[in-house]
C-alpha positions in Angstrom: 0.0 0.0 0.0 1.4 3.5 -1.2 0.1 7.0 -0.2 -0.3 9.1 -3.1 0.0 12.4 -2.8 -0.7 14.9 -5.7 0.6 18.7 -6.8 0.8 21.2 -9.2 3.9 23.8 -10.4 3.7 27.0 -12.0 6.5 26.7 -14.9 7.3 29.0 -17.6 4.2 28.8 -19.9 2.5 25.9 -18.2 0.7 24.0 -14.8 2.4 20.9 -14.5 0.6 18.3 -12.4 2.7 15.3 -10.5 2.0 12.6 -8.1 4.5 11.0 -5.5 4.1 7.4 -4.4 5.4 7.1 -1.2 6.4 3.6 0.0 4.5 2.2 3.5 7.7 1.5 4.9 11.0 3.6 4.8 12.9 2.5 1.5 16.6 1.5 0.9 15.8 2.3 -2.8 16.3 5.3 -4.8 13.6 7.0 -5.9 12.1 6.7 -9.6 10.7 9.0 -11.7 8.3 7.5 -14.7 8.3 9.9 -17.3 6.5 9.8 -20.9 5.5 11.9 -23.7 2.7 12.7 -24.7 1.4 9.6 -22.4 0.9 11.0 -18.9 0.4 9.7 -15.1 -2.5 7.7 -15.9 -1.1 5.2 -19.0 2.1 3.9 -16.3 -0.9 2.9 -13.4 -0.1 -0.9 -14.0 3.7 -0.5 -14.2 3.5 2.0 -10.7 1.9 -0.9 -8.7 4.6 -3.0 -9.1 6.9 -0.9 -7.4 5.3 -0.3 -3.9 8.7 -0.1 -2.5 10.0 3.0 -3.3 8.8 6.7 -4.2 7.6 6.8 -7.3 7.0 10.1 -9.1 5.0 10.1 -12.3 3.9 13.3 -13.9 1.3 14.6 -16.9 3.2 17.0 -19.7 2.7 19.9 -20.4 -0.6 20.4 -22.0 -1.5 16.4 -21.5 -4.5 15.6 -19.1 -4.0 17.3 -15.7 -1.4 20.0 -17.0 -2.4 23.0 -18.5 -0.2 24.8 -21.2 -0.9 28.8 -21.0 -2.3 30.5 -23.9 1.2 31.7 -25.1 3.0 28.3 -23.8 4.9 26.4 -26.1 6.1 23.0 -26.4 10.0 21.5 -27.2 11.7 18.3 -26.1 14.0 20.9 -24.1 11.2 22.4 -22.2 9.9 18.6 -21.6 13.2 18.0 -20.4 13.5 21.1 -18.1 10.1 20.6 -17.0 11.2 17.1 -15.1 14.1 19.0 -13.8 11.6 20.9 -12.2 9.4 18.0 -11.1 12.1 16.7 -9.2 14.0 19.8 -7.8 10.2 20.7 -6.2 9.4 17.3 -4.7 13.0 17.3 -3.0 13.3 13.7 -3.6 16.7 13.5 -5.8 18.9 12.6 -7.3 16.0 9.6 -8.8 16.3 6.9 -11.2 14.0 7.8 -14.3 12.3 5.6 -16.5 11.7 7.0 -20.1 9.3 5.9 -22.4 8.8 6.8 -25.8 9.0 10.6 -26.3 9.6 10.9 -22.7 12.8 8.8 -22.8 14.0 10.7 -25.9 13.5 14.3 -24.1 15.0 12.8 -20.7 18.4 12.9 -23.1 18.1 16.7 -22.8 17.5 16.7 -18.8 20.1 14.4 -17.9 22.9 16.6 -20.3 21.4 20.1 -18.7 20.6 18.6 -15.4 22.8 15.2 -14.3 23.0 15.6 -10.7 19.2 14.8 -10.8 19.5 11.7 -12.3 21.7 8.1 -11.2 20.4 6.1 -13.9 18.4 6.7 -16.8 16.6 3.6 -18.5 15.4 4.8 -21.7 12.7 2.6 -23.4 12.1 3.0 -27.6 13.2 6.9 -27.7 11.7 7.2 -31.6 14.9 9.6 -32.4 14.6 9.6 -36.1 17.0 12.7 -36.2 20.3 9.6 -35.6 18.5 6.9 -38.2 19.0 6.7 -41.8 16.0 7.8 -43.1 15.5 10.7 -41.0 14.7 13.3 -43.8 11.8 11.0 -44.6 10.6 10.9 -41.0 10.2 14.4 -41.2 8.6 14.5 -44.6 5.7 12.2 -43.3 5.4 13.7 -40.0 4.8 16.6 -41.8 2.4 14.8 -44.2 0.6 13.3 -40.6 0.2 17.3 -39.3 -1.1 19.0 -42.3 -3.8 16.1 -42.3 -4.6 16.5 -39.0 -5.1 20.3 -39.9 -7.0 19.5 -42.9 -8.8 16.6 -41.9 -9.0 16.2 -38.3 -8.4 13.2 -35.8 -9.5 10.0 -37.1 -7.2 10.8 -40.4 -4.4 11.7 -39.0 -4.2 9.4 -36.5 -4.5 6.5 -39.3 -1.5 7.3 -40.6 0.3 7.7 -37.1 -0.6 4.0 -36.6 0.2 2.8 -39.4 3.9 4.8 -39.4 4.8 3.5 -35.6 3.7 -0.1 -37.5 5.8 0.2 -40.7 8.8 -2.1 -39.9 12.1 -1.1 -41.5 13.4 2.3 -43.0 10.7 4.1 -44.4 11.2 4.0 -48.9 11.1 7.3 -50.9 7.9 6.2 -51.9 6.6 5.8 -48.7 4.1 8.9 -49.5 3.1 7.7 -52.3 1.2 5.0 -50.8 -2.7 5.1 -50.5 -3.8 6.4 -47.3 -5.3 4.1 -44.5 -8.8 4.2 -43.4 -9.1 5.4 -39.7 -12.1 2.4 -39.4 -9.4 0.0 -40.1 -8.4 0.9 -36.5 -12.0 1.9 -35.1 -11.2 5.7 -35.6 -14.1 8.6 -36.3 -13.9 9.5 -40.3 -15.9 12.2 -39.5 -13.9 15.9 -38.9 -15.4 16.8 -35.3 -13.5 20.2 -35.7 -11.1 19.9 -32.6 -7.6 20.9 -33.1 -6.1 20.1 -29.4 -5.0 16.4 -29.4 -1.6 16.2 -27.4 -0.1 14.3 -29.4 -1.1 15.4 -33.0 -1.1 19.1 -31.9 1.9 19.4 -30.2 4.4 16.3 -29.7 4.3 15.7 -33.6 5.0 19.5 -33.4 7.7 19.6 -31.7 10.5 21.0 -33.7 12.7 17.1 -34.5 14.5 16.6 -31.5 18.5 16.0 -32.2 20.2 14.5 -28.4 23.9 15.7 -27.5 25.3 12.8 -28.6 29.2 13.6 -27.3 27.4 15.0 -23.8 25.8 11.7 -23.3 28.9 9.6 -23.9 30.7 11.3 -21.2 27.6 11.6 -19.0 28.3 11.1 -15.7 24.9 9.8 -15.6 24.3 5.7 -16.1 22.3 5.8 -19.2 20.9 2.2 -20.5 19.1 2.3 -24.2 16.2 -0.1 -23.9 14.0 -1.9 -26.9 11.1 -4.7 -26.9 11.3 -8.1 -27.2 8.2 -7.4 -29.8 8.3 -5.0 -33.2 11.3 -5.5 -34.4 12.1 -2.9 -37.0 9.6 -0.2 -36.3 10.5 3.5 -35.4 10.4 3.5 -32.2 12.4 0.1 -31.7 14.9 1.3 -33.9 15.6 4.6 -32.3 16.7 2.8 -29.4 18.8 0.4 -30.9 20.3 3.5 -32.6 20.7 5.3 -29.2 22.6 2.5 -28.2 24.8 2.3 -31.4 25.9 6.0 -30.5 26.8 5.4 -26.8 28.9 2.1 -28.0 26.2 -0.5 -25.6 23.8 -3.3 -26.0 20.5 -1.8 -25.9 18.7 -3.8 -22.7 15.7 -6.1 -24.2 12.1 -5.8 -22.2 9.4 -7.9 -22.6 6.5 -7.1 -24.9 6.2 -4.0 -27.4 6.5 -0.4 -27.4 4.0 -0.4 -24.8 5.0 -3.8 -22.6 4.0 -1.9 -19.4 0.6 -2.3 -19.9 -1.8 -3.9 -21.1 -3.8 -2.2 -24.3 -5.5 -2.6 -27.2 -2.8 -2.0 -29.3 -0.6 -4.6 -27.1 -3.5 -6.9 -25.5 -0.6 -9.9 -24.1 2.0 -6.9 -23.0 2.8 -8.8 -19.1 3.2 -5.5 -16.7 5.1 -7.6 -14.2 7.5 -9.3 -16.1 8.1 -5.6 -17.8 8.5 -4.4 -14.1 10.5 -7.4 -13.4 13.2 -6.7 -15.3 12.8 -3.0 -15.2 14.0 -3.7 -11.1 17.0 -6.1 -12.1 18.1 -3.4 -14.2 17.8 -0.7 -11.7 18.8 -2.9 -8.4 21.6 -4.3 -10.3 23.0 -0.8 -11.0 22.2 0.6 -7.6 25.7 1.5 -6.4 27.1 -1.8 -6.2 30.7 -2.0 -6.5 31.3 -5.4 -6.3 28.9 -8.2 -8.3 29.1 -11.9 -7.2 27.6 -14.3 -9.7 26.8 -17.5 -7.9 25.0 -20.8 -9.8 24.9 -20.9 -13.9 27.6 -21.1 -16.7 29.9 -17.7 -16.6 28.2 -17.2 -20.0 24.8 -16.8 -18.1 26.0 -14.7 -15.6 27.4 -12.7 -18.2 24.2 -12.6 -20.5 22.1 -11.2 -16.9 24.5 -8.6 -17.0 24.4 -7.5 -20.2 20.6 -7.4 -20.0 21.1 -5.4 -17.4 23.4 -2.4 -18.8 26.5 -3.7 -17.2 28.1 -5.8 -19.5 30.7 -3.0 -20.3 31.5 -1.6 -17.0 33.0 -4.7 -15.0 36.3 -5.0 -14.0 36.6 -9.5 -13.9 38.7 -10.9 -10.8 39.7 -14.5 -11.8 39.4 -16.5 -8.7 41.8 -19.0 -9.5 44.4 -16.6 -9.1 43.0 -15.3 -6.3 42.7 -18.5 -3.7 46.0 -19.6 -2.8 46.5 -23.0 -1.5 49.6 -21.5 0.8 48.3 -20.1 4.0 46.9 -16.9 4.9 47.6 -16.2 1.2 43.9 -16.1 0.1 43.2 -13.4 2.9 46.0 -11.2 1.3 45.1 -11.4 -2.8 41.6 -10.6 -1.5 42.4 -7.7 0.6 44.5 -6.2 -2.0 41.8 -6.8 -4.8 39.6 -5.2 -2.8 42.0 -2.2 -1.6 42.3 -1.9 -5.0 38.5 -1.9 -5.7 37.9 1.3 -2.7 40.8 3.0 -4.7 40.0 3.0 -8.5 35.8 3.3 -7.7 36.3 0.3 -10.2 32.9 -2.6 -10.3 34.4 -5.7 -9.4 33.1 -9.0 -10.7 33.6 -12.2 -9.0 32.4 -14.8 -11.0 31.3 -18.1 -10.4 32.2 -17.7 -6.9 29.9 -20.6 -5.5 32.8 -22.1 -3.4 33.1 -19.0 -1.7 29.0 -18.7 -0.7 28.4 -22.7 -0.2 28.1 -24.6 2.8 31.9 -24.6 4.9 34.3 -27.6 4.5 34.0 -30.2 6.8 37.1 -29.9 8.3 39.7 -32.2 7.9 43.0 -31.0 8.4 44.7 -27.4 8.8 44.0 -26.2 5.4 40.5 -26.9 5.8 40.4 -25.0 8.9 42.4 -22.1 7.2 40.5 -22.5 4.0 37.2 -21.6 5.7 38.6 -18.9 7.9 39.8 -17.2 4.3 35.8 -17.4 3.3 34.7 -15.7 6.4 37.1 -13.3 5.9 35.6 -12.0 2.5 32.2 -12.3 4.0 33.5 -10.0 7.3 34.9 -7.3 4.6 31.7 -7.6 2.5 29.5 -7.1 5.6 31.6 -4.2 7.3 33.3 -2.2 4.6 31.3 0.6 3.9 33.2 1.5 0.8 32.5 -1.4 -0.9 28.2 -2.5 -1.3 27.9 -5.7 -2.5 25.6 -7.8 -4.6 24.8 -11.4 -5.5 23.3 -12.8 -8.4 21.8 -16.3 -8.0 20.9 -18.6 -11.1 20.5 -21.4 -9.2 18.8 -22.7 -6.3 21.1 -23.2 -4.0 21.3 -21.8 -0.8 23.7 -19.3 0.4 25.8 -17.8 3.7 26.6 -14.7 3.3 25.8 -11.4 5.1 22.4 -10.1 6.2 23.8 -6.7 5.0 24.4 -7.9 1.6 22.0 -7.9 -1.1 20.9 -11.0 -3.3 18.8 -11.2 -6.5 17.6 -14.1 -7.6 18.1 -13.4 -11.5 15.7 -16.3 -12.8 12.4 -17.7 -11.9 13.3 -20.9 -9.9 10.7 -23.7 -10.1 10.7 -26.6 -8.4 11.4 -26.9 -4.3 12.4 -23.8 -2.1 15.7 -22.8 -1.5 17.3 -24.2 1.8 15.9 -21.1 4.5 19.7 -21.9 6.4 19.9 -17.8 6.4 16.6 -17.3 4.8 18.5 -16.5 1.4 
């Protein structure tokens, strides 16, 4: 259960409206801010609920829904972008993980270059940036084309050919206009001009003067910034924007269940799963959250490796080999790890233990002095995980097996386990 507490703030040419989730219990997490464009508050409902344990803010636009745009207001994807600055800044919860979709993860490009001490990590989901693809000049040609119907025409018309441009898969051809245009019944839309002019998004979003991001600023952001894409609609705008985000900022973009759209379910995306989207929108976030060293425990190092990956940390890991870490000498063990982890406080550097099960499994029975030795060396990594506070640590589990480590260490289970329960030894 979250209390939900709503306000309003006067900006330069508009009354923006915002909520704030708070948590029933104090939170360990950062806060996030949902942001989209022109979808407001009410479309990210089902994706909110699934994350009653933090603040959440989630905001309307200007001119969408709740917020009003003044009568001599006007609308770019910098003053979107300055406008969650704002958001933020007044509800004194920052610096905030942000989760972009759509127009709002393309204009969240501007706030975190003009603004990054807001943000920690920005996860931004199908950002349709057709100023960075190949056929950009034809993007704008038939955005063009989509406004002047919408002038001429009205809603159902233009919208038609919105649909069916977010549904072409692949660059758009030269002839692309050419084409005949679609009926607005084929997608249960009025043919019928009602005379309104003021939809959000063919009024104003599609208005928007095309949006080009700071592509050098966001490669040396400070800011962690992971390009994300659906698992469905491969090759349509918005999809490819994001894989061409990522392309610029040399990364993987971070895959997400369902389509443009997987945190809800619609008409347009009737199977989208809101959980699993909010699933792996938390490992991607948690898994981020400061850690500076990652212990993978259970599964192939190529699994561990692909959960990393798909969660925008493939790149930044600094790999300790193990084998050259434990020593069969001694005390020797106790001094590679101190100084890997010395080393770890000094640099700032992520650290990855990998398939470190021997080193989170049940002790050695012990049988002679090494043995004793052997599991004093264990405890010792586990006492410098537990006290340092220079160094938060974080365990991914792909397998079921039960762990001792820490109380004060955090482990995510990175799979779906079926079957029996793990072993509650530490109730890990």
């Amino acid at each position: 259960m979250t209390d939900v507490s709503t306000h309003t703030l006067q900006v330069p040419g508009a009354v923006l409206t915002y909520d704030i989730h708070q948590p029933a219990a104090p939170s360990g997490h950062r806060p996030l801010f949902i942001v989209g464009s022109p979808m407001a508050a009410s479309g990210f409902e089902n994706l909110v609920g699934h994350f009653t344990d933090r603040a959440v803010i989630t905001y309307d636009p200007r001119g969408a829904e709740r917020s009003t745009l003044a009568a001599d207001g006007t609308v770019t994807g910098e003053l979107h972008g300055e406008d969650m600055h704002r958001v933020v800044e007044a509800s004194g919860l920052g610096p905030v993980d942000v989760f972009g979709s759509s127009g709002g993860a393309a204009f969240a490009l501007h706030w975190v270059v003009a603004f990054p001490g807001d943000v920690r990590t920005l996860v931004a989901h199908e950002p349709p940036l057709s100023t960075i693809l190949e056929d950009s000049a034809m993007a704008a040609r038939v955005t063009d084309d989509i406004l002047a119907t919408y002038q001429r025409d009205g809603h159902g018309p233009a919208l038609a050919k919105f649909i069916a441009l977010v549904m072409h898969t692949g660059p758009l051809p030269d002839d692309y206009l050419d084409r005949p245009a679609p009926d607005p019944a084929m997608f249960g839309l009025p043919t019928e001009d009602d005379g309104s002019r003021d939809d959000p998004l063919l009024s104003r979003n599609l208005a928007i003067p095309p949006f080009l991001p700071d592509l050098d600023a966001l490669r040396a952001s400070t800011v962690r910034i992971v390009p994300a894409i659906g698992a469905e609609g491969e090759g349509t705008l918005a999809r490819r924007g994001g894989e061409a985000l990522a392309r610029e900022l040399g990364v993987e973009p971070v895959v997400f269940p369902g389509d443009h759209g997987g945190f809800t379910v619609s008409p347009m995306g009737p199977h989208n799963d809101p959980a699993a989207f909010a699933t792996r929108l938390r490992e991607v976030l948690d898994v981020g959250d400061g850690a500076r060293v990652i212990v993978t425990v259970g599964g192939s190092r190529t699994s561990s490796r692909a959960h990393l990956r798909a969660a925008g940390l493939g790149e930044d890991l600094q790999t300790i080999d193990l084998a050259q870490v434990v020593s069969k000498w001694i005390g020797e063990t106790e001094k590679n790890l101190n100084a890997v982890f010395d080393a770890a406080e000094r640099s700032g550097a992520v650290l990855l233990l990998d398939e470190a099960d021997a080193l989170f499994g049940k002790r050695t029975e012990v049988r002679d002095s090494h043995d004793r030795y052997a599991n004093l060396e264990v405890s010792d990594l586990l006492k410098r995980l537990e006290q340092h506070p220079g160094i938060p640590a974080l365990v991914l589990r792909t397998s079921d097996r039960p762990l001792h480590v820490p109380k004060t260490v955090t482990v995510l289970d990175l799979e779906h386990r079926d079957g029996e329960q793990d072993d509650p030894v530490d109730g890990r």
